[in-house]
TORKOLNU-256060 format. One line per 8 residues: number of its first residue (from 1); their letters; for each residue z, y, x of C-alpha. Coordinates in nm, 3 decimals. Each point is the difference from the previous one (the first is absolute). Layout:
NUM) A) Z:Y:X  ...
***
This chain:
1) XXXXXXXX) -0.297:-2.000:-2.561  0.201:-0.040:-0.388  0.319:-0.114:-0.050  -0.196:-0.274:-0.181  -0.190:-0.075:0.272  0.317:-0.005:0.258  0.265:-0.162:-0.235  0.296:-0.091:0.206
9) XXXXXXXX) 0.144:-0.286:0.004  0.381:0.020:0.109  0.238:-0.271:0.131  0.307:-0.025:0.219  -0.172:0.017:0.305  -0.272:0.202:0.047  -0.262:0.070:-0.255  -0.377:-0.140:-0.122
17) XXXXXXXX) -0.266:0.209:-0.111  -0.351:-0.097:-0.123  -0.321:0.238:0.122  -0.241:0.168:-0.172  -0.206:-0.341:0.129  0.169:-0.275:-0.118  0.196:-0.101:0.272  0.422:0.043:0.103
25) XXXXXXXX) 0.163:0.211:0.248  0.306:-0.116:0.140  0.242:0.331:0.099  0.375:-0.096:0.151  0.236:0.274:0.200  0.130:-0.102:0.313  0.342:0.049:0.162  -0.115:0.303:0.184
33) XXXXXXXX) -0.047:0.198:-0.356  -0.373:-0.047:0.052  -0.230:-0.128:-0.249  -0.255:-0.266:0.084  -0.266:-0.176:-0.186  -0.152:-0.377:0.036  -0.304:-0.005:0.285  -0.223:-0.074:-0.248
41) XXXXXXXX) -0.001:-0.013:-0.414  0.018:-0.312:-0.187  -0.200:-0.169:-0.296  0.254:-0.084:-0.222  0.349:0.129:-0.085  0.165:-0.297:0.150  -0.134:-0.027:0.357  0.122:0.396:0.040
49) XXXXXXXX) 0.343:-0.113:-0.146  0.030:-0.337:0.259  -0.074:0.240:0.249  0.317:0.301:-0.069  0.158:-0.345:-0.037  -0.074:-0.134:0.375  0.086:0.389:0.108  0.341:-0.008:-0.192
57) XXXXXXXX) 0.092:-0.290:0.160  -0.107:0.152:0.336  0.227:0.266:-0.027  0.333:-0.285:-0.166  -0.044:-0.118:0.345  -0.031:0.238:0.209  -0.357:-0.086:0.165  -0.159:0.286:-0.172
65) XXXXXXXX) -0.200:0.214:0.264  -0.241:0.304:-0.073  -0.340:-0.078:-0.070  -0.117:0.271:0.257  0.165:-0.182:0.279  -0.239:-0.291:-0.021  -0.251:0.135:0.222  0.221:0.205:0.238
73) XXXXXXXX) 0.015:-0.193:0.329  0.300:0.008:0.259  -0.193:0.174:0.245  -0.074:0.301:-0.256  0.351:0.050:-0.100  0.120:-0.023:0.393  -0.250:0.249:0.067  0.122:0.250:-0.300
81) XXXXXXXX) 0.371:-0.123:0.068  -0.008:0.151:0.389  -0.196:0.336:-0.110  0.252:0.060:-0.228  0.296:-0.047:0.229  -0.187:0.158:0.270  0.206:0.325:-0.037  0.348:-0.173:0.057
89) XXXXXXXX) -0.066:-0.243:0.282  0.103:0.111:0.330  -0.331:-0.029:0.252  0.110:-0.322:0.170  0.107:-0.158:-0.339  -0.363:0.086:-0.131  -0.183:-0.127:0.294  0.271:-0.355:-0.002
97) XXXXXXXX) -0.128:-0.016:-0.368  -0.365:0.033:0.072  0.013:-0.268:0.230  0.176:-0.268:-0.194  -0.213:0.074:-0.290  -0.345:-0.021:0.227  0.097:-0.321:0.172  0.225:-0.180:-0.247
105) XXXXXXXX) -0.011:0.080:-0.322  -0.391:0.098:-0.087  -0.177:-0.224:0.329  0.013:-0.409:-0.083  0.268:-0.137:0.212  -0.054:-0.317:0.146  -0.328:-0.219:0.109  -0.256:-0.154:-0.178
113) XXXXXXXX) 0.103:-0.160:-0.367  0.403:0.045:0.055  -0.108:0.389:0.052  0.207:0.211:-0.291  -0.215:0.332:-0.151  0.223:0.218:-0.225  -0.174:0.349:0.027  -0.281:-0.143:-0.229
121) XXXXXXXX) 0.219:-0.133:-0.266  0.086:0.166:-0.326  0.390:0.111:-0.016  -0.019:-0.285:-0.301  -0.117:-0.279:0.194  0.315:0.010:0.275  0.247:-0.278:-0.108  0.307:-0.075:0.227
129) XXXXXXXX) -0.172:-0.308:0.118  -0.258:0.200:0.141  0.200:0.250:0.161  0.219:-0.265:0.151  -0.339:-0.179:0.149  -0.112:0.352:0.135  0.359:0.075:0.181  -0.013:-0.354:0.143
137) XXXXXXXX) -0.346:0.080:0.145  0.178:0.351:0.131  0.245:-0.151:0.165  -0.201:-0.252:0.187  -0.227:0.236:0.125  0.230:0.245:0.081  0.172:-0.223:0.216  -0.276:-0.152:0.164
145) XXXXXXXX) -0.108:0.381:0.068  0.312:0.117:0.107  0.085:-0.341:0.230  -0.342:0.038:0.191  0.079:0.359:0.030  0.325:-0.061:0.186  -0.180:-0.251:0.252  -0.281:0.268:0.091
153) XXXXXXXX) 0.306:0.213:0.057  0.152:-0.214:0.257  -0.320:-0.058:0.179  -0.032:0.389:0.100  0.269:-0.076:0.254  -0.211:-0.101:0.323  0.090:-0.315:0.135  0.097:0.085:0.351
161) XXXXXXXX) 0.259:0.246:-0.170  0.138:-0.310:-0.223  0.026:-0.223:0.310  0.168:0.267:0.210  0.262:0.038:-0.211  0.024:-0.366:-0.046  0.061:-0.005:0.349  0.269:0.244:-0.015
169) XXXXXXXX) -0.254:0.266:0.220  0.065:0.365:-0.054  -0.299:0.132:-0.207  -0.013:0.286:-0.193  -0.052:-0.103:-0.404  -0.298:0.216:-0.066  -0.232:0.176:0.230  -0.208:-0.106:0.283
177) XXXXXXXX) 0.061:-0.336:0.207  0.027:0.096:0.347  -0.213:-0.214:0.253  0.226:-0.192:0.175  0.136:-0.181:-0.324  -0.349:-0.047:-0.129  -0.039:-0.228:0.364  0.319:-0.183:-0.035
185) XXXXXXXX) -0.119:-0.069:-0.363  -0.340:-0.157:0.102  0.189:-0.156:0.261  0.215:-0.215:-0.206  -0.320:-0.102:-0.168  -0.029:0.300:-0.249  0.226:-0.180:-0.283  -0.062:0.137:-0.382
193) XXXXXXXX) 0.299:-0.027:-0.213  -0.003:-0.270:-0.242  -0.162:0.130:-0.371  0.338:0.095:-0.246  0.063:-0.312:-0.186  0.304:0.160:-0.210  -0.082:-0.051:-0.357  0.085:0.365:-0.144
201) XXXXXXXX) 0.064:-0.143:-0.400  0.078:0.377:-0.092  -0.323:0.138:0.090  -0.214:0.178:-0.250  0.296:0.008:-0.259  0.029:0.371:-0.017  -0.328:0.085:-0.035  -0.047:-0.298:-0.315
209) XXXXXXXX) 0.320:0.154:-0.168  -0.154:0.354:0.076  -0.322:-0.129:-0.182  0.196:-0.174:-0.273  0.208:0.328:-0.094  -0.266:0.220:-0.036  -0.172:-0.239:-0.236  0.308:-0.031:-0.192
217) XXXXXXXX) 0.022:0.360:-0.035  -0.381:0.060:-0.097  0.018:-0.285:-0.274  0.357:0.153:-0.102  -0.171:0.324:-0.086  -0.287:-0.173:-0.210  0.296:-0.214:-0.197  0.112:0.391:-0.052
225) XXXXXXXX) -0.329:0.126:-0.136  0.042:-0.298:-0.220  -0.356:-0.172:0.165  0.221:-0.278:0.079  0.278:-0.242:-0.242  0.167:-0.109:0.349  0.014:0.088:0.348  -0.140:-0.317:0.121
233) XXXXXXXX) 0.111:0.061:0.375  0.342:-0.170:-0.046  0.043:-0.173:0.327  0.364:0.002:0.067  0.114:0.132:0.351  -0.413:0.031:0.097  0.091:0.385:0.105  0.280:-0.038:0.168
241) XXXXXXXX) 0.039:-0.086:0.388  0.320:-0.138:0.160  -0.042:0.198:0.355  0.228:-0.091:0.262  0.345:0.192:0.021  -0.092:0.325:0.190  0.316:-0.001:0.243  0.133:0.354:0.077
249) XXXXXXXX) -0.023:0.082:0.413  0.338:0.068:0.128  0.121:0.286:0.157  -0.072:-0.119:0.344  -0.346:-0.159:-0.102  -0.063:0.362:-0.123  0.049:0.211:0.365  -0.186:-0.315:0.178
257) XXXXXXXX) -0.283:0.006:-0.234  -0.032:0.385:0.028  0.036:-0.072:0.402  -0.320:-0.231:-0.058  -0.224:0.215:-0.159  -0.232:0.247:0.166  0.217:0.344:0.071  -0.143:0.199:-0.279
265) XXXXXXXX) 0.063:-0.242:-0.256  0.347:-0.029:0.124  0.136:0.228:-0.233  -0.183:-0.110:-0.287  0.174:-0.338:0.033  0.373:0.160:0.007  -0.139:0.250:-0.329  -0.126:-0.308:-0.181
273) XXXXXXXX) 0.316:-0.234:0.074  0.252:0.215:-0.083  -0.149:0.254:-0.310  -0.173:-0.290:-0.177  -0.330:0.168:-0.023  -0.312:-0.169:-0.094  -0.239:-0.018:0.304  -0.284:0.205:-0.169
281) XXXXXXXX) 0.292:0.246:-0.046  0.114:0.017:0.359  -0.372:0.037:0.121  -0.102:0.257:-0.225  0.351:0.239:0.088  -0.071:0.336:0.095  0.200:0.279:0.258  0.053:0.129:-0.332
289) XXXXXXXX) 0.192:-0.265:-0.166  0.261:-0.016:0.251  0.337:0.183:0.020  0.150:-0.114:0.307  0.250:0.258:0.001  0.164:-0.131:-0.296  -0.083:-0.283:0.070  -0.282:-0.169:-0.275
297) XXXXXXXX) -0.315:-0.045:-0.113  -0.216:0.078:-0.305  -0.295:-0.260:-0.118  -0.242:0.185:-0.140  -0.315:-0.245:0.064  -0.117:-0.316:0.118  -0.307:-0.065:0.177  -0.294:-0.223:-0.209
305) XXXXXXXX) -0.215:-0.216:0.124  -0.284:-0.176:-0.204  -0.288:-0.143:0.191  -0.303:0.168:0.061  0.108:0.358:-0.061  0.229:0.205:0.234  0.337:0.008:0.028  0.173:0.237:-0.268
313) XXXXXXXX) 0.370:0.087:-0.135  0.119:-0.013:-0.314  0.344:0.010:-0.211  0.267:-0.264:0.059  -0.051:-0.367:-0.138  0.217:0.143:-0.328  0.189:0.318:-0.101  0.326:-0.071:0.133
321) XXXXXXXX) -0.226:-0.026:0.346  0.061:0.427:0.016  0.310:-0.018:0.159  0.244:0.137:0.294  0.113:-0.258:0.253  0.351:0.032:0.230  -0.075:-0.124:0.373  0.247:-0.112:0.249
329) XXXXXXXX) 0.033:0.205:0.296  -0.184:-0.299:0.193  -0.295:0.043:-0.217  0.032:0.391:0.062  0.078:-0.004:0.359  -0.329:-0.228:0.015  -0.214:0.202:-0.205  0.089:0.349:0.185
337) XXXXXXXX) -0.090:-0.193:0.266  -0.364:-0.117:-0.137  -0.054:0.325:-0.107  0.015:0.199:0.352  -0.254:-0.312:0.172  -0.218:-0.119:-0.275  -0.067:0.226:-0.301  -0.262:0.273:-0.012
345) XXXXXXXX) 0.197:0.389:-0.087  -0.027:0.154:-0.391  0.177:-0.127:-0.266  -0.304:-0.189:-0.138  0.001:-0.238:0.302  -0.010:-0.360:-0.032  0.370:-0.153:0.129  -0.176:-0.298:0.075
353) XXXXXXXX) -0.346:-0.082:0.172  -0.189:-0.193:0.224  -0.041:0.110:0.347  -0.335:0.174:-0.098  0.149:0.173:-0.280  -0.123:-0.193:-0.288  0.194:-0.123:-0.323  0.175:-0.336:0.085
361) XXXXXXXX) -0.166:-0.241:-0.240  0.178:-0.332:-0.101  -0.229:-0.205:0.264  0.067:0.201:0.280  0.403:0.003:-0.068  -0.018:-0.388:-0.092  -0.159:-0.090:0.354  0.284:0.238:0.163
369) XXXXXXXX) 0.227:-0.219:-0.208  -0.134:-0.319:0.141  0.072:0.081:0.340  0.368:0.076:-0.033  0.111:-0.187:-0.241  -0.094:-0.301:0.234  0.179:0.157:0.257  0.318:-0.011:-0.154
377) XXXXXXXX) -0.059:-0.342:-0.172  -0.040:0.077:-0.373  -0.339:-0.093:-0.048  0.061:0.046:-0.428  0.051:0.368:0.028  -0.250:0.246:-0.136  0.046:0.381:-0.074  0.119:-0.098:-0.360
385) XXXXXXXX) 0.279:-0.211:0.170  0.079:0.349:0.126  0.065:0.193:-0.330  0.229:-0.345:-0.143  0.218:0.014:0.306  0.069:0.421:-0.085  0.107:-0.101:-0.323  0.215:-0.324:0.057
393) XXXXXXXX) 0.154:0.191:0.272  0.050:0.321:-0.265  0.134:-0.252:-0.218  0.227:-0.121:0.232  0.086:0.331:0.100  0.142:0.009:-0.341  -0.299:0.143:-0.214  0.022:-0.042:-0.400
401) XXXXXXXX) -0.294:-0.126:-0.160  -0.061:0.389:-0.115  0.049:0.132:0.351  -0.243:-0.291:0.109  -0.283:0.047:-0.244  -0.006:0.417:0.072  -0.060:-0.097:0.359  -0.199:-0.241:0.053
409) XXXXXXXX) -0.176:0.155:-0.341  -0.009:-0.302:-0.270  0.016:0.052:-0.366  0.180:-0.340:-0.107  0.351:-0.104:0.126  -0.157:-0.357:0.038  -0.160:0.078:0.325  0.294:0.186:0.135
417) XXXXXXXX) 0.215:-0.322:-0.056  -0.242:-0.162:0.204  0.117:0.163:0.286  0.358:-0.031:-0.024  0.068:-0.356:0.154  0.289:-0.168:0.048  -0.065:-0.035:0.390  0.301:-0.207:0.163
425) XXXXXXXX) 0.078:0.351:0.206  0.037:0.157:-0.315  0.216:-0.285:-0.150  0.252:-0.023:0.290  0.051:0.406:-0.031  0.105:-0.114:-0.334  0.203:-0.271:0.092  0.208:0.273:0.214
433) XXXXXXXX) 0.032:0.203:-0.243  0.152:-0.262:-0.219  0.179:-0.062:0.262  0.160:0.343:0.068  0.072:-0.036:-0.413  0.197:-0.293:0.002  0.212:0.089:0.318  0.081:0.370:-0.197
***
């Protein structure tokens, strides 16, 4: 094609030429460095100029998005955004992203014409409104889920085993119901607790902020890769959860907990109360990893479970996981113990296992946990309540946030502050202390 026939016509913003046929193409680079020309060409000089006109004023505002990300849908970009982070997610992470994205974020959420689709929208066509509609639809459904969930829970529980303790009978919590209070039972006209009524208005909440974080990060990337002007997930406080304080066991509440659990997960309640340990890092601890001589432990691994595929180990939860732990002599004393009754020989040995020998996954610990912790009346506690109370009580010990984050292995100082409470034990040691100053 000539020069004649391709005579450029120049302006501020972007550039007109006319074709070899008559008509006008409309060229313009974008903020990317890239340069991009008009769908089509134009008849006349003036429509191609109107239309770097509309573009330029695109761009002034800042609702300028690439062309090419008209027909990519939210689905396709989730798809190509987990691939490429494949790599860096941890197993369980992977498989909690997989999930949210199957059942929240690409499936319509919600029945019949209040349902919410995103999956097979283009990246251009979510507006905040929208994504304000879909998390209400979330949230609804994931607490009706999670609310029905909780009553089929409290169901398993037979009925004669409710009523007997009702009655204040002796009945073992789990296992089988022995004849004679099956009888007195039916005698008193086999009575069947009353269905929970106890509105739980928290229910669902993590899993909708779960939901909502992952799509903020997904549409954060494509406002990145410039496919987006605006991150239109800007819900404030939709990721965040207000749990309930996690209160720290005691001392005492410690040994009686440990007294409640099943003898070879004694030790493994004393190990995770007083080192801080995560539980997938106490249950995946090796004959290896401890020097009881000297008194410590190393964490080299932590045991991984993602459903449907067998249990595995892998690195710590971060970097600073790789670390070297100092034990009381309780813990020790309690672990040299474990060691002679319930742990196979060779240094590759599993510290901790079922009675059969297998890997202690996080169901079969949490139903342990059920047991005792009803026995010593602290029905909140779970295994995480374990690793908190080793590092309030380090921090009470007198831990700096440094010697706090190498041993319970976190990277910021914000989550070793978390642990350092001002307890009213701790604040009447002070008030001593203050004491013994003033008197000097």
């Amino acid at each position: 094609m000539s020069a004649t026939q391709r005579r450029a016509r120049r302006r501020s913003f972007g550039s007109v030429e006319r074709l070899a046929s008559g008509r006008f193409r409309a060229r313009y680079t974008g903020p990317d460095g890239r340069s991009r020309s008009a769908p089509s060409t134009f008849a006349t000089k003036s429509e191609a100029d109107r239309w770097l006109t509309l573009i330029r004023a695109e761009l002034l505002r800042g609702s300028w998005t690439a062309p090419e990300a008209a027909n990519i849908t939210l689905a396709d970009y989730t798809t190509a955004w987990l691939r490429q982070r494949t790599p860096q997610l941890r197993p369980r992470t992977l498989d909690l992203y997989r999930r949210l994205v199957d059942r929240w974020l690409l499936a319509p959420v919600g029945e019949g014409r209040h349902a919410v689709s995103l999956g097979p929208l283009p990246l251009r066509a979510l507006t905040p409104a929208l994504v304000r509609e879909w998390h209400a639809a979330v949230s609804e459904a994931a607490h009706a889920s999670a609310s029905a969930r909780g009553v089929t829970e409290t169901r398993r529980t037979h009925p004669a085993r409710a009523w007997a303790h009702a009655a204040g009978l002796t009945v073992a919590r789990t296992g089988r119901l022995s004849p004679a209070i099956v009888d007195a039972w039916h005698q008193a006209g086999a009575p069947r607790p009353a269905k929970p009524t106890r509105e739980r208005p928290n229910a669902g909440c993590t899993i909708a902020a779960q939901a909502y974080r992952l799509l903020h990060a997904i549409l954060t990337t494509a406002t990145d890769d410039e496919l987006l002007t605006a991150n239109p997930a800007r819900i404030a406080g939709a990721g965040h959860v207000a749990h309930p304080e996690r209160l720290p066991l005691t001392p005492q509440e410690v040994t009686r907990l440990a007294a409640a659990m099943p003898e070879h997960y004694h030790a493994a309640v004393l190990v995770a109360a007083w080192s801080g340990l995560r539980p997938g890092e106490v249950f995946a601890l090796r004959r290896r990893d401890l020097d009881l001589a000297r008194g410590r432990l190393s964490v080299r691994q932590t045991l991984v479970e993602v459903a449907g595929h067998p249990v595995a180990y892998g690195p710590p939860k971060t970097a600073a996981g790789r670390r070297t732990v100092a034990l009381p002599v309780i813990v020790t004393n309690a672990l040299t113990e474990h060691l002679e009754r319930h742990t196979n020989p060779g240094t590759d040995a599993l510290v901790f296992t079922t009675t059969t020998g297998l890997p202690v996954t996080s169901a079969t610990r949490s139903h342990a946990m059920r047991t005792a912790r009803t026995a010593i009346g602290r029905p909140d506690i779970t295994w995480h309540h374990l690793r908190h109370t080793g590092a309030t009580l380090a921090a009470q010990a007198g831990a700096t946030p440094a010697e706090l984050m190498a041993r319970i292995g976190h990277t910021s100082t914000r989550a070793a502050h978390i642990y350092q409470h001002a307890t009213l034990d701790r604040d009447a040691h002070i008030a001593v202390a203050l004491d013994a100053l003033a008197r000097r």
